[in-house]
N, C-alpha and C positions, 0 to 999 in steps of 0.2 A: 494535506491529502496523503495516502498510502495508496500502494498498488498492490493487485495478487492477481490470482489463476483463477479459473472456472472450472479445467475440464485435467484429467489424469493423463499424463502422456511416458507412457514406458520408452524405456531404453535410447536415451537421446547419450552417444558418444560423440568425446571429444580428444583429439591428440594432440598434443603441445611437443614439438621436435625442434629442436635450435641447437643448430653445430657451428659453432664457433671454432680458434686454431687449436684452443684447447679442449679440455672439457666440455661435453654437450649436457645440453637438457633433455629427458625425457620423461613423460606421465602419459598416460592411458587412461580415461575414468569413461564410465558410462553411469546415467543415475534415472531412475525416475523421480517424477514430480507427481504431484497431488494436492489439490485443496484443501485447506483442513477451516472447523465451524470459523467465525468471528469471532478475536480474540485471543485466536486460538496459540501464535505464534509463531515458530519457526520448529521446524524438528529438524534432524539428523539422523540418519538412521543406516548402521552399518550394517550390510547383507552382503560382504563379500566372502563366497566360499572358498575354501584352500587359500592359496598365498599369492593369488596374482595381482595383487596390491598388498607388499608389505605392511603391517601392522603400525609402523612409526610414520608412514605415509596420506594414513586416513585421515586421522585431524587437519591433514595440511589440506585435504580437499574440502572438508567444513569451510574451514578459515580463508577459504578462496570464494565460497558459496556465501559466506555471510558479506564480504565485502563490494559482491557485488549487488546484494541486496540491499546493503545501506544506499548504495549509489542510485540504486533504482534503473529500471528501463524503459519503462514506457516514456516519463517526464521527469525522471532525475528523483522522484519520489521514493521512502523507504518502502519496501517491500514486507508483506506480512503474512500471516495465516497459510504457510505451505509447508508440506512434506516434504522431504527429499531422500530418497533411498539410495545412497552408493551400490549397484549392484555388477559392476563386474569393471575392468580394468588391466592394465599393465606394467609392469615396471623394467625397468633397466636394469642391469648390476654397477652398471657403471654410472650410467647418466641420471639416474633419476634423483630428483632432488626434492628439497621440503617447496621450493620455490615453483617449479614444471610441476607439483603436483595441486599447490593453491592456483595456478592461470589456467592449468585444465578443468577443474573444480569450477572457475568462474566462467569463463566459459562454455561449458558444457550446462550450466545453470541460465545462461544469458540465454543459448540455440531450444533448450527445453522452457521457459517463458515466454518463448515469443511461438511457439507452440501452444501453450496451454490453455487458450481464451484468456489474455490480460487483460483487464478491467481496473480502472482508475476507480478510490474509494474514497466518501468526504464524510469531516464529519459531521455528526445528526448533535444538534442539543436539545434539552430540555427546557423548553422557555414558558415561565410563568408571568403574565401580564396582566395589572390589577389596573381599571381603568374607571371612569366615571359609567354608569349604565348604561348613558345615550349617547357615549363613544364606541359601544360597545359591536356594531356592527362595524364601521368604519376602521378599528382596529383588525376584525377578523377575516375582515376584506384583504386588506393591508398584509396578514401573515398567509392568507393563501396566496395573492401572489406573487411570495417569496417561495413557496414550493413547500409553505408549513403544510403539516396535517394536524387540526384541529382536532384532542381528543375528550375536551370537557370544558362545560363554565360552571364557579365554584359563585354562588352570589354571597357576599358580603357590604350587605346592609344597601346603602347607595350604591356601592362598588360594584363592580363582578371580577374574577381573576378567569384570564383565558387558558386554558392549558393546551401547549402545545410542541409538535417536535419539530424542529426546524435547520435545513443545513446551515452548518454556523458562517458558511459565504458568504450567506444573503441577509446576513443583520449585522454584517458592517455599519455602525454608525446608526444604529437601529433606535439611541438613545432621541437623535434628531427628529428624526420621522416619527417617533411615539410624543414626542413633543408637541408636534406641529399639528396631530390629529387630534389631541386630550387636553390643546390649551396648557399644556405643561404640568396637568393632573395626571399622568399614568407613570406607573413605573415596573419597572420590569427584573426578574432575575432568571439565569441561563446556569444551565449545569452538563457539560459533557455527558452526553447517553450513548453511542454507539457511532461504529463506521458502517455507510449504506455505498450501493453503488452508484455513482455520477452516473445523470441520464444522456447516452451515447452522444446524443449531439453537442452538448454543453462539453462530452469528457474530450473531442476532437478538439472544441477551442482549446480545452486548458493544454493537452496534450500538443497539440502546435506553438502557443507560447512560451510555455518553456522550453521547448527544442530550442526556439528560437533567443530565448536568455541564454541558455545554455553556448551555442553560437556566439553569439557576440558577447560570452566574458570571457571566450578563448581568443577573441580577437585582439 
């Protein structure tokens, strides 16, 4: 699974301030966020005018944004296909460090996510399934429903091949089930095709069980 956004949300700020006996921390960041196509990946995108986030400070707010992306938020999932614009911020002379300026970066990436419409993403394959002719319903039965969408049958001779895309959850063990219906005449090949989004009610379960992993392997 992967997780991202839906919707653009400007200027989400964050402040990271830690006084210690010694030396403090300080970072400033605000950034927006944005959807970008499937695919698409991650951006970065510096737009801070004049100097109120020193120049050797910027990568450290990437490098706080991508980590908490690997981590994921919704369900621990990596995160994908978003913009991020760094547009405005502060710095210390004193305090501000490479370290306050990646936990504000993360942060302020975490508060602008849970903003954005997040939506949990699975992936879609390409499944092609060559079956005896008079299994041939019984199997297409079978991949509707798994939540396939049926986009062709290729006949070959006796055979027919089903052409279909199918999320790759739902054909766990799919070798079983195509067995049990074709008498052990069908076989089948699958090729990664895209990420679609999980239908809201299903994305609830997934997104409560692994909170709920997540829970109990801190325990």
């Amino acid at each position: 699974y992967r997780e991202t956004i839906t919707r653009t949300v400007k200027y989400v700020e964050y402040t990271h301030k830690k006084q210690t006996g010694g030396a403090g921390q300080y970072a400033k960041v605000a950034i927006d966020v944005e959807p970008l196509p499937r695919g698409a990946g991650y951006e970065f995108v510096d737009k801070i005018v004049g100097g109120v986030i020193d120049q050797p400070f910027r990568p450290s707010v990437d490098k706080g944004i991508r980590s908490r992306m690997e981590m994921g938020i919704l369900a621990g999932y990596p995160i994908v296909d978003v913009r991020v614009s760094l547009v405005d911020g502060k710095t210390h002379p004193v305090d501000s460090k490479d370290i306050a300026f990646q936990i504000a970066g993360r942060e302020a990436f975490k508060l602008a996510f849970e903003k954005a419409g997040p939506i949990l993403l699975e992936p879609i394959v390409d499944l092609r399934v060559t079956v005896p002719e008079k299994n041939t319903g019984d199997v297409m039965g079978d991949i509707s429903s798994r939540r396939g969408k049926i986009s062709g049958i290729e006949p070959e001779g006796r055979y027919q091949t089903i052409v279909a895309k199918v999320p790759e959850a739902e054909i766990q063990n799919y070798s079983q089930a195509l067995r049990s219906l074709t008498q052990g005449r069908g076989f089948y090949t699958k090729s990664f095709s895209h990420y679609e989004p999980v239908p809201a009610e299903l994305a609830k379960k997934i997104i409560e069980m692994s909170k709920k992993e997540i829970v109990e392997a801190q325990e």
